[in-house]
Each structure stands twice: as structure tokens, then as C-alpha cells.
matplotlib code that plots the C-alpha trace (Angstrom):
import matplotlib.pyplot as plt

x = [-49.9, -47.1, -49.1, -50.6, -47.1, -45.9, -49.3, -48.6, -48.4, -51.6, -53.5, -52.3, -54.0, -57.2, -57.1, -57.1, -59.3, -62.2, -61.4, -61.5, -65.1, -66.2, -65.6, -66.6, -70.2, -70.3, -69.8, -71.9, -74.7, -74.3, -73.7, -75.4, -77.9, -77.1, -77.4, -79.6, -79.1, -79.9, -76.5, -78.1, -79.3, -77.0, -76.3, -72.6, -72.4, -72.5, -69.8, -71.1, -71.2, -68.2, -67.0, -68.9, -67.1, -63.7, -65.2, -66.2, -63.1, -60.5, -62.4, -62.1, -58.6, -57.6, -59.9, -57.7, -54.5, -53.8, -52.0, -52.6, -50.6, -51.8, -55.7, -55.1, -53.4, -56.4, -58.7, -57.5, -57.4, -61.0, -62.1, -60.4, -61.9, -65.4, -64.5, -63.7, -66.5, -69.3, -68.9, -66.1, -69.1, -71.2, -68.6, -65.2, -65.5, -65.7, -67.9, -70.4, -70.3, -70.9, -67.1, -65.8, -65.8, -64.8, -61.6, -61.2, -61.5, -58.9, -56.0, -57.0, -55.9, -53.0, -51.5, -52.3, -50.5, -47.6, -47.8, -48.4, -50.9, -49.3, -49.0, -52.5, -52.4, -51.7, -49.5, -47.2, -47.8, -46.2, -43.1, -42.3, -42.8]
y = [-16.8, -16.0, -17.2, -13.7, -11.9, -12.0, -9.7, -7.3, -4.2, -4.9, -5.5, -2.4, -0.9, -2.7, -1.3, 2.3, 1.8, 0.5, 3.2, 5.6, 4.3, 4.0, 7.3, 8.7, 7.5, 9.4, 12.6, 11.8, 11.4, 15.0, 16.8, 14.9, 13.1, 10.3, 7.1, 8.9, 9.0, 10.6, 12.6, 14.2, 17.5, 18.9, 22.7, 23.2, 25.7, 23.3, 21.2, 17.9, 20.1, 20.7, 17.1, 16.0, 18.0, 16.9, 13.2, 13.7, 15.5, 13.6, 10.1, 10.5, 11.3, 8.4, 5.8, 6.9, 7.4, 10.8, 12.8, 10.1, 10.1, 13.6, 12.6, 10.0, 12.2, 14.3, 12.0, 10.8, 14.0, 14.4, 11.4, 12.1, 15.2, 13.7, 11.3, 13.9, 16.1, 13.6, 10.5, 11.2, 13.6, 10.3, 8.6, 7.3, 3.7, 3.4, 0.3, 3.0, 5.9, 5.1, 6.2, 2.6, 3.6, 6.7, 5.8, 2.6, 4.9, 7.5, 4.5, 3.1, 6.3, 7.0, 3.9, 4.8, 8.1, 6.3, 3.4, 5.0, 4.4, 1.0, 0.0, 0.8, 4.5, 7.7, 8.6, 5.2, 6.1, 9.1, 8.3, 5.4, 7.7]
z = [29.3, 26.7, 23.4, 23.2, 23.4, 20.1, 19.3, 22.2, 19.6, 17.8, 21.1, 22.0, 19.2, 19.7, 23.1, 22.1, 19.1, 21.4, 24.5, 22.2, 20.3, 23.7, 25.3, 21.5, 22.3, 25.4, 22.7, 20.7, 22.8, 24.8, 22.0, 18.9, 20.8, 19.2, 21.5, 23.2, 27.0, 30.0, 29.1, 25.2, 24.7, 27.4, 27.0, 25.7, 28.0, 31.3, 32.7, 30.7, 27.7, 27.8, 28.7, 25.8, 23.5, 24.8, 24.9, 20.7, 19.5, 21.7, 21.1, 17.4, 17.7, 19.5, 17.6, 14.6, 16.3, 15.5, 18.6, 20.2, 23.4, 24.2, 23.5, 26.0, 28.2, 28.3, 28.2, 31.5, 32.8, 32.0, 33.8, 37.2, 37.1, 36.2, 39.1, 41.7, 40.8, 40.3, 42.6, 45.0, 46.9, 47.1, 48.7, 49.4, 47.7, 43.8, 43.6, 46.2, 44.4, 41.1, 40.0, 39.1, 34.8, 35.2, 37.4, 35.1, 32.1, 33.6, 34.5, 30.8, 29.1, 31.3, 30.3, 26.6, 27.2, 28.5, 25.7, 22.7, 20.3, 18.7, 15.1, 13.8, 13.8, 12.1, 14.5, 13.5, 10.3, 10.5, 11.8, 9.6, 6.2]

ax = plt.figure().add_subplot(projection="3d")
ax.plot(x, y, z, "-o")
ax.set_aspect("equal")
plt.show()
């Protein structure tokens, strides 16, 4: 399927706009409370408090493209942790334990890391100017 090829770089974008909107929401509901979720009001203080913090200020980052490859690399981090802490106990399968986002979020931003953020970003921004 070549026809998308020639918009490789702006798909790329899209791709880290929307992770990063989507892992943003997980922020802002543990810290703002906003979509509320079995996740909001959790104390800062806890493990998911402090995931949600990481989630809100890294999320942003990357939905604007700004230090982009190192949000992402991050990010990723942050999800095979939440993996190995949360559902890896449950069991060893991912579709079983519960851990299938998490370790699809995780790959997602590792390949932003390695990828870059694509045209539609600060960071491009930057370096052209």
C-alpha cells in the first residue's frame, strides 16, 4: 500500500499528536479529575500520582512537539514500568492480564523516540529557523 507513502512525515505527526492527547487524558484525570475515572483524585504522593504527573506534563509536550524524542522516551519508560508493576503480577499473557495498552502504549513511544516528532512540531520548528 504505497499511496500513503508520499505522507509518511505528516502521519508521523498525527501519530504523536494523538499518543500524546491520549496518554494527556490519563493526566488529566489523576491529577485534575477531569474525565473522571476510576484513576481521579489520586494522591500525588502515590505511585499513580506520580504517573499522572509524568502522563500531564510529558503528554503536553509531545502533543506539541516540544523535546519530543525525550517525552517519548519517557513516556515509554513509564508504561513498561506501569506494565511490570501492575499486570505482569496477574499474569504472563497481555491479552490476560490486562497489560495489552500499556505495552502497546510503551512500543508506540519508543518508536516516537527513535522517529522523531515529524513535521508538525516545535521541535521541527526549531531546527529549520
Amino acid at each position: 500500500m504505497t499511496f500513503l507513502s508520499p505522507y509518511r512525515p505528516q502521519i508521523l505527526s498525527l501519530f504523536r499528536i494523538m499518543s500524546g492527547l491520549l496518554i494527556l487524558q490519563h493526566g488529566t484525570s489523576k491529577i485534575l479529575g477531569f474525565p473522571t475515572s476510576q484513576m481521579s483524585g489520586v494522591s500525588i504522593a502515590s505511585l499513580g500520582g506520580i504517573a499522572g504527573v509524568i502522563e500531564l506534563i510529558f503528554g503536553v509536550l509531545l502533543v506539541i512537539g516540544l523535546l519530543s524524542r525525550l517525552s517519548a522516551f519517557i513516556l515509554s519508560g513509564l508504561m513498561a514500568v506501569a506494565y511490570f508493576i501492575a499486570h505482569m503480577p496477574q499474569g504472563f499473557f497481555p491479552m490476560l492480564n490486562g497489560g495489552e495498552l500499556a505495552a502497546l502504549y510503551s512500543f508506540g513511544f519508543l518508536y516516537l523516540a527513535a522517529a522523531g516528532p515529524g513535521p508538525w512540531s516545535v521541535d521541527a520548528k526549531r531546527t529549520q529557523g
